[in-house]
C-alpha positions as CSV (number, residue, x, y, z in Angstrom):
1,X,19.5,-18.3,24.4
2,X,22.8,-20.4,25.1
3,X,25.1,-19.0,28.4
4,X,27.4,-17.3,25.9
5,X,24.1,-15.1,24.6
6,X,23.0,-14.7,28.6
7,X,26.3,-13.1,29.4
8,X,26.6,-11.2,26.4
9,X,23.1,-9.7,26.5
10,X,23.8,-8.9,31.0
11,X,27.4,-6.9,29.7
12,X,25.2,-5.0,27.0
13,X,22.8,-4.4,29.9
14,X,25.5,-2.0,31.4
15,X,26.3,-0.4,28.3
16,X,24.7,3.3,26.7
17,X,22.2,2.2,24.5
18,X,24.7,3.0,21.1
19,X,27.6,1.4,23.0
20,X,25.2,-1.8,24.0
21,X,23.7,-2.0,19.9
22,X,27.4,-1.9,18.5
23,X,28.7,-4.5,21.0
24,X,25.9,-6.8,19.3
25,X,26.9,-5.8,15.8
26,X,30.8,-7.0,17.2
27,X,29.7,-10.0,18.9
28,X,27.5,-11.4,16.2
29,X,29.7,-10.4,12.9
30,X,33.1,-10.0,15.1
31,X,34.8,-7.0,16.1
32,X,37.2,-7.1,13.6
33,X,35.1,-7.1,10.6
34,X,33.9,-3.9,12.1
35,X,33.9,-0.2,10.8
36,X,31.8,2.5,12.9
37,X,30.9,5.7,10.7
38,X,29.0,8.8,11.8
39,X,26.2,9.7,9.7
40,X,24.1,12.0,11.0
41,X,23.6,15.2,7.8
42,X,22.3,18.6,9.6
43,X,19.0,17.4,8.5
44,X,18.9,14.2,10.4
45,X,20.8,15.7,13.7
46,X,17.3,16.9,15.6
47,X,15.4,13.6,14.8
48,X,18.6,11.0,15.7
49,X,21.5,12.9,17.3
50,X,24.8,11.1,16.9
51,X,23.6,8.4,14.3
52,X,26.0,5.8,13.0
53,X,26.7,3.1,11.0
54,X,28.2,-0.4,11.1
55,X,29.5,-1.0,8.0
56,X,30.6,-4.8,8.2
57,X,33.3,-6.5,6.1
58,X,32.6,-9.9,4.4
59,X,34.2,-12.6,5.7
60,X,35.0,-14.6,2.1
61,X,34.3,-13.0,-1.2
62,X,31.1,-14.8,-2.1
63,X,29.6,-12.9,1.1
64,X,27.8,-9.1,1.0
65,X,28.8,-6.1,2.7
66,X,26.3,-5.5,5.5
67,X,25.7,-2.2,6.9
68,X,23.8,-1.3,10.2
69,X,21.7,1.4,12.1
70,X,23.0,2.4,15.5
71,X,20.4,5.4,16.6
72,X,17.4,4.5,15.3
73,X,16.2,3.5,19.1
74,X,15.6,7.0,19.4
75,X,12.8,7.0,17.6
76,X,10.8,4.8,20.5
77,X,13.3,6.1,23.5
78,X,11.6,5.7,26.5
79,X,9.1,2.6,25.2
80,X,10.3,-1.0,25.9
81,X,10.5,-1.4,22.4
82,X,12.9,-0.1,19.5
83,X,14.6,-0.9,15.9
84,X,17.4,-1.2,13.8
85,X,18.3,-1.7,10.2
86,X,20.7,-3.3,8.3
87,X,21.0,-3.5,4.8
88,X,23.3,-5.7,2.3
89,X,25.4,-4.6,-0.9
90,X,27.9,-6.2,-3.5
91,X,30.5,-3.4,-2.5
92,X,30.8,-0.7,-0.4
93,X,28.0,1.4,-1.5
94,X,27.4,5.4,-0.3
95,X,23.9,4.6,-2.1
96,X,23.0,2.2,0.3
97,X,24.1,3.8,3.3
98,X,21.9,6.5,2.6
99,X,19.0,4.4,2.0
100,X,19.2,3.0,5.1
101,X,19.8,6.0,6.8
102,X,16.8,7.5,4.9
103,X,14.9,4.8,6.7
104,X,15.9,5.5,9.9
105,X,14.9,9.3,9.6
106,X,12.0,8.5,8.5
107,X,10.8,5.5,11.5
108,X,11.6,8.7,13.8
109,X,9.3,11.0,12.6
110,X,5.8,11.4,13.5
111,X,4.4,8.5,15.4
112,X,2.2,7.4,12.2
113,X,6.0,6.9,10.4
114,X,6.5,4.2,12.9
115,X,7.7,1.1,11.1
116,X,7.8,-2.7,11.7
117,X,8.0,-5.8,10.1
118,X,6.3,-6.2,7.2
119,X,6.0,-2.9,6.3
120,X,6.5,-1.1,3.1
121,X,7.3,2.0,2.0
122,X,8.5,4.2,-1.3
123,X,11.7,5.6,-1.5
124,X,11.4,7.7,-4.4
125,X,14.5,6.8,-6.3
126,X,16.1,3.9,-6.8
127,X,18.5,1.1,-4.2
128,X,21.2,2.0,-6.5
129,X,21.6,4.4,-9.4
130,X,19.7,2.2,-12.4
131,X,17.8,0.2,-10.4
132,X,14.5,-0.2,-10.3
133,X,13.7,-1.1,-7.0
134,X,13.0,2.3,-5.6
135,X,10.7,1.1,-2.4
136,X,11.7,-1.1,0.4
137,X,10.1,-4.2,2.4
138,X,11.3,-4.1,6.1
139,X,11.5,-7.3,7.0
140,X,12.5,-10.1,9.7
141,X,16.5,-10.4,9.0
142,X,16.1,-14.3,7.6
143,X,20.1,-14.1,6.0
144,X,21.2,-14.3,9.9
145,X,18.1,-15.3,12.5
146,X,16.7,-14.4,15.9
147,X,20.6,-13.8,17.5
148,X,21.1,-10.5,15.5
149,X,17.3,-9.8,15.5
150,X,17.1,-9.3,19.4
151,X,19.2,-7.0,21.1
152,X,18.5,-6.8,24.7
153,X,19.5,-3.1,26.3
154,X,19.1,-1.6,29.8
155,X,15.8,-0.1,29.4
156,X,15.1,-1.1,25.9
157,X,14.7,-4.4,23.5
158,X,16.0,-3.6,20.0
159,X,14.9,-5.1,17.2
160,X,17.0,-5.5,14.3
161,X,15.0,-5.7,11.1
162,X,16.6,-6.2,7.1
163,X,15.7,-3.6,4.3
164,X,15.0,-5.8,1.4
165,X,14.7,-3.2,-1.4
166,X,11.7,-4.1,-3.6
167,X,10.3,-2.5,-7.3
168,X,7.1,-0.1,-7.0
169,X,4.8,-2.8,-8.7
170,X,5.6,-5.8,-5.5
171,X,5.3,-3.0,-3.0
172,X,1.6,-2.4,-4.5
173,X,1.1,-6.0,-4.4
174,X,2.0,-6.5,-0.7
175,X,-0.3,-3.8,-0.1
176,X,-3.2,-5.5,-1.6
177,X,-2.5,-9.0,-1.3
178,X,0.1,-9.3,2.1
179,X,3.4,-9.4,2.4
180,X,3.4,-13.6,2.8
181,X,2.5,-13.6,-0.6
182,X,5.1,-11.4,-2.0
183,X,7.9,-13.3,0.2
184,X,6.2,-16.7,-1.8
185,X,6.9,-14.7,-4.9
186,X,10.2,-14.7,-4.1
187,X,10.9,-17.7,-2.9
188,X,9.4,-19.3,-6.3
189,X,11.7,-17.1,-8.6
190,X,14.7,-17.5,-6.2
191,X,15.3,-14.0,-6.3
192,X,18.6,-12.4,-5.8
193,X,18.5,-10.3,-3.0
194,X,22.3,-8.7,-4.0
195,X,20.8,-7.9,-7.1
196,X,19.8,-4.7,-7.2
197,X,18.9,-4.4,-11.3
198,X,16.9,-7.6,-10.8
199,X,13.6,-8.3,-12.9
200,X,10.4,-7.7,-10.7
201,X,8.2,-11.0,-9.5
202,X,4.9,-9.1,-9.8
């Protein structure tokens, strides 16, 4: 961690754990790029209270929309350990906020719904409407490194981890063979992670 990171990280320190997770959102992507939305449905509001999301702005047009958790801490509150999510679309897609709030609901339910990297889980319909990828591998956010992955708070160190939306027949093969070998999958057939109507690697 450079001196720019160390006094970033000590300011976030004195920050409420949603103002400290944003002002890592601005100082990663840039404040500017920067759109806070409240998105917390009646049946979310006793499981994560006050939810939002980042919804980031590219920076050229060959770049994705990136959109990010602020709340799902809450699900750990109190443990020296907690995560966010972010997830990436060609435009700004409703779909995929809800996916990733859908996430997020479900990491702070019962303990056994606890999530991490490398998990996977079904989402029961698809990323986007006519897609095929209808579960989702959470996963180490490789499209930006360690300085958006770690988010040191107060009390807490956040962890932000990508939703990487996957079809039903990869998320079976993670399950039985790991998720190393699924990632190698993809890294043979270059896959398209903007894609959301892409062909399956399994």
């Amino acid at each position: 961690m450079g001196i720019r990171d160390r006094i970033s990280a000590l300011g976030r320190s004195r920050l409420s754990p949603h103002d400290g997770i944003l002002e890592h959102y601005r100082a990663f992507w840039g404040a500017d790029r920067i759109e806070e939305l409240h998105w917390t449905p009646e049946h979310m509001a006793e499981r994560l209270p006050d939810f939002h999301i980042a919804r980031i702005r590219p920076a050229t047009p060959d770049e994705p929309w990136v959109f990010a958790s602020i709340g799902a801490w809450r699900a750990t509150a109190g443990e020296p350990h907690g995560l966010e999510f972010v997830a990436v679309s060609r435009g700004q897609s409703a779909a995929v906020m809800q996916r990733l709030a859908m996430v997020a609901y479900y990491h702070a339910g019962p303990p056994e719904h606890r999530l991490g990297a490398g998990h996977t889980l079904p989402i029961g319909e698809g990323w986007v409407q006519g897609s095929t990828l209808e579960s989702v591998l959470v996963s180490l956010p490789y499209l930006w490194g360690p300085r958006l992955e770690h988010c040191q708070l107060r009390d807490q160190h956040v962890q932000v981890l990508w939703l990487l939306p996957i079809t039903s027949a990869e998320h079976q093969f993670a399950r039985e063979h790991g998720v190393d070998a699924l990632e190698s999958r993809f890294k043979e057939a270059q896959v398209n992670y903007l894609d959301p109507f892409r062909q399956s690697v399994v």
